[in-house]
N, C-alpha and C positions, 0 to 999 in steps of 0.2 A: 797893264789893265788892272784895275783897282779889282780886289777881292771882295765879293754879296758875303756880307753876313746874314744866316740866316737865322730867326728866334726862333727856334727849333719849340720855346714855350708857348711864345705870344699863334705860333703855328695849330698848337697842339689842340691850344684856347679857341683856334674858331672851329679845328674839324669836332671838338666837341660839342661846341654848342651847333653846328651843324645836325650834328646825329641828335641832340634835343631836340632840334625841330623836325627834322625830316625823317628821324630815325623809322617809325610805322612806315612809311611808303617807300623806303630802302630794304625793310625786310618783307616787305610785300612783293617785293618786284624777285629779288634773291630766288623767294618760295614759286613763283610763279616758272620762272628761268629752269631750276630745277626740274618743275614738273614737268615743262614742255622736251626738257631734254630726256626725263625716262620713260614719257610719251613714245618720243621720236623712236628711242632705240627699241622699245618692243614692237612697235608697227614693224617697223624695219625686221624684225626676228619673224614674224608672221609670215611676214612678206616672202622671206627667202630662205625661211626652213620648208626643208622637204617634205612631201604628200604620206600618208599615212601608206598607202599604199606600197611605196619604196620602201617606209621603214619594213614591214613586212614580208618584202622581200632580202634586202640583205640579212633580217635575220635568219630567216631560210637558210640563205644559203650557208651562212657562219654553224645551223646546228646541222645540214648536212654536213659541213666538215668534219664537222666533231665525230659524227655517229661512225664516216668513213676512219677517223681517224681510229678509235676506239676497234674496228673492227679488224681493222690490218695490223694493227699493234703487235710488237714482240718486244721480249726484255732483250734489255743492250747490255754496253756490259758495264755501264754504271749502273744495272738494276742486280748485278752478282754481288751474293755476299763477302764481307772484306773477309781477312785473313785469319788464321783459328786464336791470334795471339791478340785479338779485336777487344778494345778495352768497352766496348759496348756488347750488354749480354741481353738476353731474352727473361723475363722476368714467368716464372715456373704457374703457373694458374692451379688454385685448390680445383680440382672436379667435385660435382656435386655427388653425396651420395645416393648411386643407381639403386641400393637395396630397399632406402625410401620410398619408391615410388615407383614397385614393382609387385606383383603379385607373387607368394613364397613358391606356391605350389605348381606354377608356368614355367619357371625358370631355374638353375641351379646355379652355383657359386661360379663353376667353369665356366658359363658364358661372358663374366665382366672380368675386366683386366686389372682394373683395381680391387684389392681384396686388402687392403692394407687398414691394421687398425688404426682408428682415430679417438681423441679423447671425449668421452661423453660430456655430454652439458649436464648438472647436478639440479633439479631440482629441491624447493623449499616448498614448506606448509602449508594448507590452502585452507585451513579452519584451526582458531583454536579454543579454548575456554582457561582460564584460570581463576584457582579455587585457594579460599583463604583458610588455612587451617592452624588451631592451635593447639599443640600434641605435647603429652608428657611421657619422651623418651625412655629404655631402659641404658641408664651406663652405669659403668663399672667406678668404682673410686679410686681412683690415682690419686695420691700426695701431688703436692704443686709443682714437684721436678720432675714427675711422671715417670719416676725409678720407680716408685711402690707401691704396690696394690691393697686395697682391704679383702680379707677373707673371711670364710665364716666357716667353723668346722663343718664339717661332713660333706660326703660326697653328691653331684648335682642329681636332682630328680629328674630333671625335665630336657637333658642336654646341654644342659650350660658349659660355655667354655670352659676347661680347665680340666675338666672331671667328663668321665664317659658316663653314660645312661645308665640307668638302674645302679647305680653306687659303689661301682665295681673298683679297685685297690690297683691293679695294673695299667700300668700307663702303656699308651699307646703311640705311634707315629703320629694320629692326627690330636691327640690330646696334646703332643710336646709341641708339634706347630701351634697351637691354640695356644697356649702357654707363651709361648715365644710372642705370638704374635699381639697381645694386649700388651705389649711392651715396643712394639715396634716403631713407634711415632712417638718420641716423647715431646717431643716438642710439640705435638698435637694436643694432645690430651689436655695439659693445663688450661690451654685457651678453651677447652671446651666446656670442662668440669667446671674454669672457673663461673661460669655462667646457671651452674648448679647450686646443688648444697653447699655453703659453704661451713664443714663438720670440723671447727678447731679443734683441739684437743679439750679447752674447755667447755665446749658445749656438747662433745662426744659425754666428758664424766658427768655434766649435769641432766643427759640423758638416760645414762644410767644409775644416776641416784635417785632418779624418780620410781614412786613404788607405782608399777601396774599388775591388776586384777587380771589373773588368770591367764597370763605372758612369764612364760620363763623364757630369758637375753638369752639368744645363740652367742658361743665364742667366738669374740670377732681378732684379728691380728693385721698386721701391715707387713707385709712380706716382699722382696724381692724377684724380679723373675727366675733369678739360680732358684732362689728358695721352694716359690711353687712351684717349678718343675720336678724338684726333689721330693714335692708333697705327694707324688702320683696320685691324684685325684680325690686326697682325702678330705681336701679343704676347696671350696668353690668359692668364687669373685665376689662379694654381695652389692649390691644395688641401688642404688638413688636415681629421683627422678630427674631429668633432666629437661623445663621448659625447652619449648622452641615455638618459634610463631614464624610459620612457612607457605609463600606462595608457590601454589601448584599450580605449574601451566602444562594442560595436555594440549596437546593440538596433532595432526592427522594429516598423514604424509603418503603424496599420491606413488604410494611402492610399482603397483605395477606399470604405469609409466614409466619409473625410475630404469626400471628391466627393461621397458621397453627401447628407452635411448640406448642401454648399453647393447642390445642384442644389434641395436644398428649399427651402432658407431664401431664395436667389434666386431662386424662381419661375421655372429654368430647366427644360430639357425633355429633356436628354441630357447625358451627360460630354463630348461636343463639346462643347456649347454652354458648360460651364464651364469648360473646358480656354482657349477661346477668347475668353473673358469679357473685358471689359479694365475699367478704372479708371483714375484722374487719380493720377500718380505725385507721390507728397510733397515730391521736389522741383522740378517742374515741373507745375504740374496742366495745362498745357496741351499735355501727353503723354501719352500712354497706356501701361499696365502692363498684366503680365497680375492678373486679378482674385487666380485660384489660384497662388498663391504664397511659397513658403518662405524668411524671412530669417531662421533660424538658433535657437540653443536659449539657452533661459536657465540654468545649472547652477551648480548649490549642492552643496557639500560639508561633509563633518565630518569627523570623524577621532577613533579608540579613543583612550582616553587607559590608563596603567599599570593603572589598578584595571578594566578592562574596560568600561568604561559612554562614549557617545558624547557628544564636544561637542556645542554649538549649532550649525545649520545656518549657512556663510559664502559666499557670492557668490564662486567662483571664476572669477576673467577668464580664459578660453578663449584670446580671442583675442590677448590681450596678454600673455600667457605664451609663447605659441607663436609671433607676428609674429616677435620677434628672429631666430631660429634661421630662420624660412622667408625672412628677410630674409638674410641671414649664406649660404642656398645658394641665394639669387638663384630663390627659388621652383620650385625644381625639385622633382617630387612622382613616387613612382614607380606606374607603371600600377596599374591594379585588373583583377583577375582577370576574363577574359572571361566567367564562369560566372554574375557577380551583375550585369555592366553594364546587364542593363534593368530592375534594380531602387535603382538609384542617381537619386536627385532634388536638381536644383540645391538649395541652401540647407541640408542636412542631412547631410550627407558632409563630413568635412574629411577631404584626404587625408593618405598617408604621407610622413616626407620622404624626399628619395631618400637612400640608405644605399649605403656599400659594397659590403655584403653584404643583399642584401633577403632570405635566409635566415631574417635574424635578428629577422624582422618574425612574428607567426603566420600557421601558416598558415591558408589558406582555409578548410579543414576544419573546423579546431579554431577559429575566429571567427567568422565573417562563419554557416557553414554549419551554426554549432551550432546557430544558431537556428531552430526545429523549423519556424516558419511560412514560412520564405526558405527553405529547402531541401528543403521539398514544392513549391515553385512554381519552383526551379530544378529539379527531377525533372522536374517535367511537363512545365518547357519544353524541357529536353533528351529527353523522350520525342516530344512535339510535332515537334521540328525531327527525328528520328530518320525519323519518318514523313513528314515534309513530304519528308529525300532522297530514301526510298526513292519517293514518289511521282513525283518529279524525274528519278528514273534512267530512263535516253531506252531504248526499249523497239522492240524489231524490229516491221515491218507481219506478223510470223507473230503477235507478239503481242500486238498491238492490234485483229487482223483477227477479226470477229464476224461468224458466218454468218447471223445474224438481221438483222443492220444491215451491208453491205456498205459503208456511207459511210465515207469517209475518217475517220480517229480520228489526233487531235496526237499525238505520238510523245513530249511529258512535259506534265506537270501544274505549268505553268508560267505559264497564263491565270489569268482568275476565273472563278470559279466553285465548285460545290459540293464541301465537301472540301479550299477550298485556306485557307492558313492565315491567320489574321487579321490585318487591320492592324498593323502592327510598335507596340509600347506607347510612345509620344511623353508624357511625365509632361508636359511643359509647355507651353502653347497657345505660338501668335505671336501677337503685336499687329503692323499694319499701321504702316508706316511714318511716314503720317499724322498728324494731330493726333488728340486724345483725341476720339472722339464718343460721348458716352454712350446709351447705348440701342440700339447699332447691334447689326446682325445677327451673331452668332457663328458663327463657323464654321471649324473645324479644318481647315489645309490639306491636299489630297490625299483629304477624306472629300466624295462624293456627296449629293446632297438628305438628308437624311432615315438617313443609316448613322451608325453611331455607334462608338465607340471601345469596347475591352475591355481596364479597366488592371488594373495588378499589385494581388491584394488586400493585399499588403503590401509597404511598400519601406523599404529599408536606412536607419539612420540612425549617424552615428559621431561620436563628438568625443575628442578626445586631451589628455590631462592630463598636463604635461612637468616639473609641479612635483611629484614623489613623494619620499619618501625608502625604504631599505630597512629592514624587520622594521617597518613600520608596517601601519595597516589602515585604509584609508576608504570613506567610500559614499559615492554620490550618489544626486542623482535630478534630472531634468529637465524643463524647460517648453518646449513648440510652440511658434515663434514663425509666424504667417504675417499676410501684409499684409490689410487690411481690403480685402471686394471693395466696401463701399460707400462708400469714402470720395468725398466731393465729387460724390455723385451723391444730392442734396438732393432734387431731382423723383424718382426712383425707388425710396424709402424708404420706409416705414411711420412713422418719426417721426425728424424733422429729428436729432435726437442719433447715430443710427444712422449717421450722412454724416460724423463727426467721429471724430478719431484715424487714423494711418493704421497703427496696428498691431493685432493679436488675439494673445492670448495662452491659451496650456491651461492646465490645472490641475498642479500639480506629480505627476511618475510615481508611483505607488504601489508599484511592482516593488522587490524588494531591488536595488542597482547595489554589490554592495560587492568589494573588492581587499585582499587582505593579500600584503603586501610579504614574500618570505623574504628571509633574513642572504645576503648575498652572499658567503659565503666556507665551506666546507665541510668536512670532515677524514672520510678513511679508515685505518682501521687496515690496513695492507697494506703488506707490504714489494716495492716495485715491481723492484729489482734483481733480488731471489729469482723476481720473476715472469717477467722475460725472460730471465735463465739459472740455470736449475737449479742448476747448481754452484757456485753464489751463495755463499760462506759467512760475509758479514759485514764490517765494517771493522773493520781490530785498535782504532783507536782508540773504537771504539763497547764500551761498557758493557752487553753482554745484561740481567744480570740488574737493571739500574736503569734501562732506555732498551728504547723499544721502534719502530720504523720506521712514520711515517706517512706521507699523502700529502694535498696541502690545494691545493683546487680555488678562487679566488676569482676574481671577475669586476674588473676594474679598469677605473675610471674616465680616471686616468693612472697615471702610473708612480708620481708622489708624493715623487719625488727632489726636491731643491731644484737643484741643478745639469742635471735632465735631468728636468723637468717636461713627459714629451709625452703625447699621449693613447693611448691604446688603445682601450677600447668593446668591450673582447673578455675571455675568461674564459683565465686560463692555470695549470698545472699547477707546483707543486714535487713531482715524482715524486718523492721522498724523503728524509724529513727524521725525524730521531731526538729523540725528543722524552723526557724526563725523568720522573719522578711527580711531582707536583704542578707543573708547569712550562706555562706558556702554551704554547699551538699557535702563533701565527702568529709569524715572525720576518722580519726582513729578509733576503733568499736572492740570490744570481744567479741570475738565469733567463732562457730564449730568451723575448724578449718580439717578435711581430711587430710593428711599429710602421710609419707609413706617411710615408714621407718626401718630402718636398713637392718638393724638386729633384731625384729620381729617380722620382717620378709612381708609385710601385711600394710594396709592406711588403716591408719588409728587416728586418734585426737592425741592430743596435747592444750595443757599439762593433765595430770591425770586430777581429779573429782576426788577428794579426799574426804570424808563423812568418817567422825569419831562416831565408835562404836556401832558403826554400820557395816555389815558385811563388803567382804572384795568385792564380791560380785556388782555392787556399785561403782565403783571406780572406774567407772567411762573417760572421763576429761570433760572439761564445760567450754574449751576455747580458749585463746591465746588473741593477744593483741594483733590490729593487724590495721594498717591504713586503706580506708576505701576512696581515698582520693586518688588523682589521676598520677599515674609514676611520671608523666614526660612533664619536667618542672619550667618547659614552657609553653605549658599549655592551663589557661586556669581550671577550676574546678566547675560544676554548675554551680550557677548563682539565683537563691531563690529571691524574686524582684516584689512581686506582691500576690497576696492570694483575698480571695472573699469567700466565705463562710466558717466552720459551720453555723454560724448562728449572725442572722441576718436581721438589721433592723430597718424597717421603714414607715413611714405616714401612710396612713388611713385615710382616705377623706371620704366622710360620708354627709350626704344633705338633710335634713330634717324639718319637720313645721311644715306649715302652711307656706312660710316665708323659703321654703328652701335653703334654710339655715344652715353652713358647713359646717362640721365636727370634725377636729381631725386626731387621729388617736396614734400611740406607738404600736407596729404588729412585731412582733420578733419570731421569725419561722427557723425553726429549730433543726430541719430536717431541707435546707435547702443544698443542692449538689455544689462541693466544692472546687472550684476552679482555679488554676496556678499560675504565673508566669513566671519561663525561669531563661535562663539566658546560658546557652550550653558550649562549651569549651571554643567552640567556632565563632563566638563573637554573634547568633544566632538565637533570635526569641521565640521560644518554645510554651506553645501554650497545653496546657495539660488540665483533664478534668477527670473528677473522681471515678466517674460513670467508664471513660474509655478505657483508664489505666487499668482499673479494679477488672473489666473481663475480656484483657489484653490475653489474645491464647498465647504468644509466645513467653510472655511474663509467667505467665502460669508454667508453659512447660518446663523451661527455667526453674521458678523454683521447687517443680517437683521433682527435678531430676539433682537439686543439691541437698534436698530431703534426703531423699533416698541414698545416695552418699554419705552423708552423715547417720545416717542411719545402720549403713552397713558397716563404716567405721566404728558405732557403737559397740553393734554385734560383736567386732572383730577384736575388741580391749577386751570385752567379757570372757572373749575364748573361744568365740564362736568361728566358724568357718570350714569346711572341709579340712580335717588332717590336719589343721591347727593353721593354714594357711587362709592369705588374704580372698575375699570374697570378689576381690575386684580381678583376681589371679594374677601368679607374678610368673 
């Protein structure tokens, strides 16, 4: 039988043109097929699925099973546990603390079974302010390898290191410590100093070949610390000033919360008991600490960069910025205001250094008191004590004397008793002399069985940042540091970890802490001469209509000379300078600079005022050279852009005749108010007019308060001053 070939192509060829033609009514019929088949099967599903009725009973019965099941149930013995060597364990549940959330006075310690201590949470700051100060420090002179000291004979008046009070020849324990100790950091000191005077040896002898009136030089020397210890107090340290430009940030820390966590988390029973708390000190565990305890803060900083937006956060050393300089004035600090002392706590306070002027520090008010939570609890305690005198004040037997009670009545309210005021706020327990004993009874000294302490709800905290520059901006923020109260008390923990570390740290502050730095150097439009005599009319050598009379306020670091690099720390005045259009503001000027000169213990001037054939007693100083441009060399100076007046010309137009003929004439007003524009170190167009500048109050207080410096610096070349010393006191 012969084999069909079949054209599997010529095949393919008609079932396609097939589906061309008939393709729609092939896929019509497909769709239809389908539908009638999932038609069919749901009818069908209707059809012979069971009555709702039925479902509801066999569920019945399935949860009657269950319930019977549930109820007769016992463990088998696949529900016992496996074997004690069972590699699956129960994992330990923290308990919540029961003393939280119980009342003190219903309940005692013996009724919970947990008593074990646990590690308190550390709170951080919840207000702060920071305040821009520019202070000229007292330190001592170190040579630049910080082996040698300057001295100046004689013994100290006022307590100065080195030498005991009142003048006395016998050296003492705490004189040789003092001694010892401005030599203790050499490697501090240079970095500090050098930030000071810089007194080469040639500008030391060109200090003293200057003649001044009515100053005779103290003997100065550079001595070694063997040396000055051997001087027994015949010779004392002498003194230069020392700029610094310091952000002060106070800010106010919720303490008695802080007691409050620990009274929990320790299963203690009063702020005695935690005040009094002790612990094995980290480096001696065989000593006791107190438990509640502040060792200082952790702070980070940033800093605005040109385009406005903040760097990354950077670990600023507090205390390794600021050792130099408290080393350099041999740790001298100046008091704190009696108004916040019982809210001051070890460990959280760094103080001021002492200054020349502590003026130049803020004041109380404006820092420490702005903060709204410290200065409702200095109200109340100065309302407190208001009433505690008035209770105090001793009162006659007419009026004490009670006709209902003829018994004798104390004459003030000076006992205990109801009404009298409470135990003074003691922030920090004592630990016993003894060695550490863990567990031992607590008990704040001077408090009764059973009385307890009432501390401040909030207390001061401060740290000082000496590393700023000006027209910058930074923030901070800070972390609590306090010592662990559980360290190495392993028996009276909740779990052995909690006994390791001896520090606690907070969370970093959430509060803004931020400071922008102004320009240090300032300009008014104001002609100063015209303002202290009327009849003022100008220098022939001054150009009115291309020059116009300013005055430029800047604060100086030193003077910036290369020949007479000394310090200052103080803002001073060119009352008058003529300045050009388009011409920088700041220039190099003479000016009265007060300066503080270390062999006359006093601020004088430089150089001194020499008048032939004039008596001493003129020989003041007229000023020394001094740049009142801006020190940061990238930042420009102001720039004065254009100004109009004093002398002002314009057309007249007036009508005339019958024809209403225009005349137009030139008027030139002599007396119109001058107005500036200047463009100020920020790339910022500053417009200025004679009228605002001239009775600017802060311009004014300013330069009466560098008058007056100058002034008293006069006084002080003349010979004037208490006991021959400086009026500004050193």
């Amino acid at each position: 039988m012969a084999k069909v070939k079949i054209d599997f192509k010529a095949l393919g060829q008609v079932i396609l043109n097939y589906f061309k033609e008939k393709g729609e009514k092939v896929g019509l019929a497909v769709c239809l097929a389908i539908m009638l088949l999932f038609g069919g099967l749901g009818l069908w599903g209707s059809i012979s699925a069971p009555s709702p009725v039925k479902n509801a009973e066999e569920m019945k019965k399935l949860a009657d099973s269950k319930s019977q099941s549930f109820r007769s149930a016992e463990p088998g013995e696949s529900d016992n546990p496996g074997p004690e060597n069972s590699s699956t364990k129960l994992a330990a549940l923290d308990k919540l603390d029961p003393t939280a959330y119980r009342g003190r006075q219903m309940f005692s310690e013996s009724e919970f079974i947990d008593v074990k201590r646990r590690p308190p949470a550390i709170l951080t700051v919840d207000d702060a302010k920071v305040s821009l100060a520019r202070v000229a420090v007292k330190s001592y002179m170190f040579n630049k390898d910080g082996k040698g000291l300057t001295v100046i004979k004689g013994a100290a008046t006022g307590g100065a290191a080195g030498a005991p009070a009142g003048g006395g020849n016998t050296a003492t324990a705490t004189q040789k410590a003092q001694a010892i100790r401005l030599f203790a950091a050499k490697k501090n000191a240079p970095k500090a100093t050098s930030e000071g005077t810089k007194y080469s040896d040639r500008l030391i002898a060109y200090l003293k070949n200057l003649e001044f009136s009515g100053r005779k030089m103290a003997e100065t020397m550079t001595v070694t610390a063997e040396e000055f210890e051997k001087m027994k107090g015949s010779h004392r340290p002498a003194e230069q000033a020392l700029p610094l430009r310091m952000a002060i940030v106070n800010a106010s820390f919720p303490y008695k919360a802080q007691l409050e966590e620990f009274r929990n988390k320790l299963k203690l029973g009063s702020f005695a008991e935690v005040l009094g708390d002790a612990t094995a000190s980290p480096e001696d565990p065989n000593v006791g600490v107190n438990a509640f305890r502040f060792l200082g803060m952790n702070v980070e900083r940033r800093k605005k960069t040109a385009d406005g937006k903040w760097e990354e956060w950077k670990p600023l050393d507090i205390r390794g910025n600021y050792l130099p300089f408290a080393t350099s004035t041999d740790f001298r600090f100046e008091p704190e205001d009696p108004s916040i002392a019982d809210f001051i706590v070890n460990g959280l306070m760094m103080p001021k250094l002492r200054a020349f002027d502590p003026e130049h520090y803020p004041k109380v008010d404006d820092a420490e008191l702005s903060l709204a939570k410290i200065k409702s609890q200095v109200d109340e305690s100065a309302r407190k004590d208001k009433d505690k005198l008035k209770q105090s004040k001793p009162r006659t037997k007419q009026d004490t004397f009670d006709v209902f009670s003829p018994a004798p009545v104390a004459t003030g309210a000076t006992g205990e008793g109801p009404g009298m005021a409470p135990a003074a706020f003691n922030p920090i327990g004592t630990v016993g002399a003894g060695g550490f004993v863990p567990g031992a009874p607590a008990m704040m000294p001077g408090l009764a069985q059973g009385q307890d302490v009432e501390p401040a709800v909030h207390n001061l905290v401060r740290f000082i940042d000496v590393d700023i520059q000006p027209g910058e901006s930074y923030e901070y923020r800070v972390q609590i540091r306090m010592g662990n109260p559980n360290y190495k008390r392993t028996k009276d923990v909740a779990s052995p970890s909690y006994a390791d570390g001896a520090e606690l740290v907070s969370e970093w502050s959430k509060i803004p802490i931020i400071l922008s730095l102004p320009e240090e150097q300032s300009c008014y439009l104001v002609d100063q001469r015209k303002e202290d005599d009327k009849n003022f009319k100008g220098l022939n050598s001054e150009d009115s209509k291309r020059q116009v009379p300013m005055q430029i306020h800047k604060w100086f670091l030193n003077t910036g000379a290369a020949t007479q690099n000394l310090s200052v720390g103080d803002w001073a005045v060119a009352e008058r300078v003529s300045v050009f259009r388009g011409e920088f503001v700041g220039r190099q000027l003479i000016a009265k600079i007060p300066l503080w000169i270390y062999f006359f213990e006093g601020f004088g001037l430089l150089p001194p005022k020499i008048v032939k054939g004039g008596s001493p007693a003129t020989k003041t100083g007229d000023g020394i050279l001094v740049d009142f441009s801006p020190d940061r060399k990238d930042r420009p100076d102001f720039l004065l852009v254009d100004f109009e007046g004093p002398e002002y010309t314009y057309d007249r137009v007036k009508s005339v005749g019958p024809d209403a003929r225009q005349v137009i004439s030139k008027v030139e007003d002599r007396d119109r108010m001058i107005e500036a524009y200047i463009i100020n170190p920020l790339g910022q167009l500053e417009v200025h007019n004679m009228v605002s500048d001239r009775e600017s109050a802060y311009r004014k207080s300013m330069l009466e308060a560098y008058r007056i410096r100058v002034k008293k610096a006069e006084d002080f070349m003349r010979g004037g001053g208490p006991g021959g010393t400086s009026p500004f006191g050193s």
